[in-house]
N, C-alpha and C positions, 0 to 999 in steps of 0.2 A: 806492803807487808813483806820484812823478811820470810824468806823461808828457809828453815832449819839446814843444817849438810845431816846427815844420817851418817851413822857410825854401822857401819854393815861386814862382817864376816863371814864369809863362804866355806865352806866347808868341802873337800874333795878327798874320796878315796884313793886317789893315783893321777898322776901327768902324760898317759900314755896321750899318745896322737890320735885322739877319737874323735867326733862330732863333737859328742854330749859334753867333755868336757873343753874342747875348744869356746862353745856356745858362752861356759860361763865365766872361764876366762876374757872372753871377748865383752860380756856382762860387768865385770869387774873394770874392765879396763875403761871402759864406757861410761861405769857411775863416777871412776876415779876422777873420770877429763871434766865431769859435770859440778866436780866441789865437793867430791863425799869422800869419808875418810872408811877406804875399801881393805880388809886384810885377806887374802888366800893363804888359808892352812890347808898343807896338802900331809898325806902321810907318802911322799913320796916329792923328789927335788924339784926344785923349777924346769919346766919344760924348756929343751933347748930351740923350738921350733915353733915358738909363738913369741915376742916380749909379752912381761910381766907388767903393767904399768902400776899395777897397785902395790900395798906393800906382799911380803910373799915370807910366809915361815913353813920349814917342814918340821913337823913333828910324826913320827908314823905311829904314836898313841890316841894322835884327836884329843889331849887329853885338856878336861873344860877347863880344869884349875890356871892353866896357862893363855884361855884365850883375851884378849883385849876387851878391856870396856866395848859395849855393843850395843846397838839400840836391835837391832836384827841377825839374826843369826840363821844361814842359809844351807839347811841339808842337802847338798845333789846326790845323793845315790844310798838307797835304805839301808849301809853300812853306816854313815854320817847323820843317822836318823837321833841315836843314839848319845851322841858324845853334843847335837844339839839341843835338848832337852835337858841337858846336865849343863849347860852354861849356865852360870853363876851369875847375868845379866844377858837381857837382849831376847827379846821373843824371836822364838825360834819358826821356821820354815821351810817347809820342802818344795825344792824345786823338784818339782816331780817331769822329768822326759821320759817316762816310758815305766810300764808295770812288770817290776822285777820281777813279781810272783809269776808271771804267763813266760817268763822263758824256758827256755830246752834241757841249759844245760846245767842247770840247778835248783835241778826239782827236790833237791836232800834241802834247798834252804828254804824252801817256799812256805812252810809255817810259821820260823822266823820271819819272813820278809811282811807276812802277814800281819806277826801280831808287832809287829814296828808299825806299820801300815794304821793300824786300830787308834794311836794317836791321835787324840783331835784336834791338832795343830792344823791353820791353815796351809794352802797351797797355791805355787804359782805355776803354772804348765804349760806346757809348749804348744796344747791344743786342746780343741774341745772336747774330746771325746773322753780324755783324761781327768777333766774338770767331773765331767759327768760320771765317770766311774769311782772315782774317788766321793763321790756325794752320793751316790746311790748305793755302793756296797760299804760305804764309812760313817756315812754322817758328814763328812766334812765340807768344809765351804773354801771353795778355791775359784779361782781366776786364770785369764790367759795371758803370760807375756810372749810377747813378739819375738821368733827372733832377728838378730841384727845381721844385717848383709856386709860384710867387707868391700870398704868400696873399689876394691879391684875387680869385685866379680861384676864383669862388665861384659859386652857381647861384642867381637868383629863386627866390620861391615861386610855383610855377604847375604847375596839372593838368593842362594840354593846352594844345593849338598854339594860335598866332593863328585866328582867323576868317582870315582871309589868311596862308597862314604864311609867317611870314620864312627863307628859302633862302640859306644862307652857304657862299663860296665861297671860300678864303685862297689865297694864293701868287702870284706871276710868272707872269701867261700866257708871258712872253720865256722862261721856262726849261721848256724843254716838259716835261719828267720828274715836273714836281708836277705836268699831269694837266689844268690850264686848260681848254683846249683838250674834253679828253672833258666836262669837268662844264659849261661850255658849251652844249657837244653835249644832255648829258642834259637843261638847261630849255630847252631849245628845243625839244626832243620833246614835255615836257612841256605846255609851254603851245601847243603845235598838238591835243593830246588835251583841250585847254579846259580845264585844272587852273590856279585862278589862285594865284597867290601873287607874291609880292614878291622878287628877287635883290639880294642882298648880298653887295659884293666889298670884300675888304682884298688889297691889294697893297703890294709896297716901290715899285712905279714906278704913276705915272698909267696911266689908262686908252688903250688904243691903236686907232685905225680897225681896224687890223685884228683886235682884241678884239670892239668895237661890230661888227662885220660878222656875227658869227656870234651873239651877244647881248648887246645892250647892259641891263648892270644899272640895275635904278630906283634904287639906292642904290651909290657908285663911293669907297672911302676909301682912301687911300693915304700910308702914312709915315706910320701910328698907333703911339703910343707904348705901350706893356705894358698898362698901367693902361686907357687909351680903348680896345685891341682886348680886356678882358675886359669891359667897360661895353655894347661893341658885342656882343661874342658874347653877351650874359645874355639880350639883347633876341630872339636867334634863335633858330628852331625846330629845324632842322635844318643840319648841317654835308655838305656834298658832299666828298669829299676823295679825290682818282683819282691818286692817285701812284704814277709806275712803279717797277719792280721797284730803282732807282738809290736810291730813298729810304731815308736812313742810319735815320729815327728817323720821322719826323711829326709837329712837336710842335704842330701846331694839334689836329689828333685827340685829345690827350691835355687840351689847354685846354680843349677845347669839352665833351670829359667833364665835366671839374671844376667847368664853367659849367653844366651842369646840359642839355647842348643834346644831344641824340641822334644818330649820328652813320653816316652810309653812306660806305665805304672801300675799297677796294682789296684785293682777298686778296692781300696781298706782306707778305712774309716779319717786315718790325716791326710793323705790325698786327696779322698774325698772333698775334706772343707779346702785345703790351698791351691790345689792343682786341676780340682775338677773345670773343665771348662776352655783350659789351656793345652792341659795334659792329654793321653787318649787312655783309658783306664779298661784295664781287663780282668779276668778271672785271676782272683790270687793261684801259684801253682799250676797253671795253662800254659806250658811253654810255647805250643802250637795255636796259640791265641798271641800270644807276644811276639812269636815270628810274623804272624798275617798284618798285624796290627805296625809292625817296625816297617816292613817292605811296604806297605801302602803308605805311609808317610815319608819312605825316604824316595819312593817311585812318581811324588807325587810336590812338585816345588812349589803350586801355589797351596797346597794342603801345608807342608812345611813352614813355608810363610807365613800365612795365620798362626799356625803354632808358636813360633817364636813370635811373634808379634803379642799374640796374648799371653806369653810366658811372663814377657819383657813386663808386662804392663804390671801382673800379679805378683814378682818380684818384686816392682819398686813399694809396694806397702809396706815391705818386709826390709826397709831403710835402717840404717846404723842408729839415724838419728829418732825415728819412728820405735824402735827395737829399746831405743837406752830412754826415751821417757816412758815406753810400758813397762820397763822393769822396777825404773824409778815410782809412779804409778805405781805398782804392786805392791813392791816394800811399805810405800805410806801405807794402805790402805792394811797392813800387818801391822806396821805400826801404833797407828792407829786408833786399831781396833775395831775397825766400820767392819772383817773380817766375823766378826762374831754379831752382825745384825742379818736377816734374813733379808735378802733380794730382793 
């Protein structure tokens, strides 16, 4: 039996160099190579620092009268909640990575984000815990897709740490919820207890005084492209990653696996399901838990070893090609409409 191409539309508030929108670009590009007639409408130009394999229009209205015949139509971010619900064809769907409403720094929108939220449109999300909240405080009925790994993110060959080892720290100190801020905190403990090693920071924005004030990195990268932060991670020992309990997914945690790099996280709830077991998981906000927990694993090469070994192993589930039949998978099951039968 044939099976249909799907006519699918994403939808994206902006092209900035983020995860979340890397993910569904990289989604896009993946249903495209599979036979599906994929469009990204962004309200903002094609990103210079990915290709675009599918097709690609900006419009910065979202506006539905213009979007293409669709069999599916894909909210990422509860601004795009809005203009897919008003498509004129094509059952609409939120990709939901992370709950708007629980961030910091827009707390004026959180009753809008809410009552967008109230839809009872199915969902597709990056992890469990999201499935579950979306269905316990919604009503709604959602599933998880995978995400897809770049097949660069690969690991060196190496048995143990640098003589100096390189300490990797990813995210927005500006967005306090990934955690800055604590893992920080934790080399700055570290190197008062005379532990030397080297810090390495990848950021979307340059580095800030009030960054440097609490520890300024020997190594400071910012606005790295996919390919140059797996180049960068291969080179590192260890990943620090202290994300608060806001964090939809984590997908540096999941990269730095793949890179083969061992990794100290956060016990909150999507590490918990991907990382638990590979990872070494601490008190959210403990920076003096993240120090103890970082120096015994990088003091320690057959404890290291294991790490990357089971990193490696919980990375490869998280495959390009694994990633593009659950999303594929998902879609159907919106299209469908097995989405509206109970579990």
């Amino acid at each position: 039996m044939t099976v249909q191409p799907l006519r699918v539309v994403f939808l994206l508030e902006g092209t900035g160099l983020f995860g979340g929108v890397k993910v569904v670009l990289s989604q896009a590009n993946l249903l495209q190579r599979r036979g599906h007639e994929v469009t990204v409408i962004s309200r903002e130009a094609m990103p210079g620092w990915l290709p675009v394999e599918a097709r690609f229009r900006k419009d910065p209205e979202l506006d539905p009268s213009a979007f293409p015949e669709a069999d599916v139509v894909v909210a990422t971010y509860w601004t795009t909640l809005g203009p897919a619900l008003a498509a004129p064809s094509g059952q609409p769907v939120h990709y939901c990575q992370g709950l708007e409403y629980t961030y910091t720094h827009n707390q004026d929108q959180h009753p809008a984000i809410l009552e967008a939220y109230r839809h009872p449109i199915p969902a597709l999300c990056v992890a469990p815990h999201l499935v579950e909240e979306l269905a316990q405080r919604f009503g709604r009925s959602g599933r998880v897709a995978l995400q897809p790994l770049e097949s660069f993110m690969k690991p060196l060959g190496r048995l143990r740490p640098h003589r100096r080892p390189r300490v990797l720290v990813v995210g927005p100190f500006e967005i306090d919820w990934k955690g800055a801020a604590t893992a920080l905190e934790a080399v700055r403990l570290l190197r008062g207890e005379g532990f030397d090693f080297r810090l390495v920071r990848i950021s979307q924005w340059p580095q800030t005084a009030e960054e440097r004030a609490i520890f300024e990195a020997e190594e400071f990268h910012h606005h790295l492209k996919p390919r140059a932060v797996a180049e960068l991670m291969q080179q590192c020992d260890l990943l620090i990653a202290p994300s608060w309990e806001q964090e939809g997914f984590g997908l540096p945690v999941l990269e730095a696996m793949a890179c083969g790099v061992p990794v100290v996280c956060s016990d909150i709830a999507p590490y918990q399901w991907f990382a638990a077991g590979a990872a070494r998981l601490v008190g959210e906000r403990k920076p003096a838990a993240f120090a103890a927990a970082a120096r015994a694993v990088l003091e320690d090469a057959d404890q290291w070893r294991r790490m990357r070994h089971a990193g490696l192993g919980r990375a490869a589930e998280f495959s390009a090609a694994r990633g593009a039949q659950s999303i594929e998978d998902g879609l159907r099951w919106v299209v469908e409409g097995s989405w509206r039968s109970p579990s």
